[in-house]
C-alpha distance (Angstrom), angle and dihedral (degrees) to the residues before:
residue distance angle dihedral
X1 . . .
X2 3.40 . .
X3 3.97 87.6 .
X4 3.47 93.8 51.4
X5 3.91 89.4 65.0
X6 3.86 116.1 96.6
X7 3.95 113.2 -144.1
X8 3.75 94.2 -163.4
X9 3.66 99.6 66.5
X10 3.44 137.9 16.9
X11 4.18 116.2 -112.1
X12 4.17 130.2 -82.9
X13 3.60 98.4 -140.6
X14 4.25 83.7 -114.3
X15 3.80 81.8 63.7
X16 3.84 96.9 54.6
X17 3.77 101.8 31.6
X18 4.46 74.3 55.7
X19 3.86 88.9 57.4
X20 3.84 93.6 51.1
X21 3.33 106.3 -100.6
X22 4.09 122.5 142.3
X23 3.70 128.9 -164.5
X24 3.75 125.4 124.8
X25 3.15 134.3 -83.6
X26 3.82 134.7 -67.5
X27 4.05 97.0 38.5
X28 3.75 117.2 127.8
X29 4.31 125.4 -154.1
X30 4.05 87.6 -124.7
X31 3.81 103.3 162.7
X32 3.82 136.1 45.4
X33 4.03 105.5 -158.2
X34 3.76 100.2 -151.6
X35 4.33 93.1 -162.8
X36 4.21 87.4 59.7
X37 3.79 109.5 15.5
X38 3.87 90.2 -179.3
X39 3.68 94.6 63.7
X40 4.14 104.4 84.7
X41 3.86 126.1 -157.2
X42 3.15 126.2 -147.4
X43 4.09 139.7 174.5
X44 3.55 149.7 176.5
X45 3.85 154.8 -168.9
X46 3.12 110.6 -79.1
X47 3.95 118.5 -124.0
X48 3.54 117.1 -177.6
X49 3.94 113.8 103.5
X50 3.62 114.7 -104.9
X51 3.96 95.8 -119.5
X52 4.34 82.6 52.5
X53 3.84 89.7 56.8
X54 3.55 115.6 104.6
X55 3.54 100.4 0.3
X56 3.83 121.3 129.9
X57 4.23 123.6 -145.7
């Protein structure tokens, strides 16, 4: 896999759904870490309502 990962750009999700990897939707390949280029970060929004956060059932 690690071939499959560009290190001149960072990743459309169509690119990284195309390499095989599967998370839901609404994360975005934001950061190329130059020391181990075959470790990929990710983020997004977060969704949960404030008063939900932190709260245990």
């Amino acid at each position: 896999m690690v071939k499959l990962v560009p290190r001149t750009h960072l990743l459309s999700e169509q690119e990284w759904r195309a390499i095989g990897i599967q998370q839901s939707q609404g994360w975005v390949h934001y950061m190329i870490h130059d020391p181990e280029p075959h470790i990929l970060l990710f983020k997004r929004k977060i969704t949960t309502p404030l008063e939900l956060r932190g709260k245990e059932n």
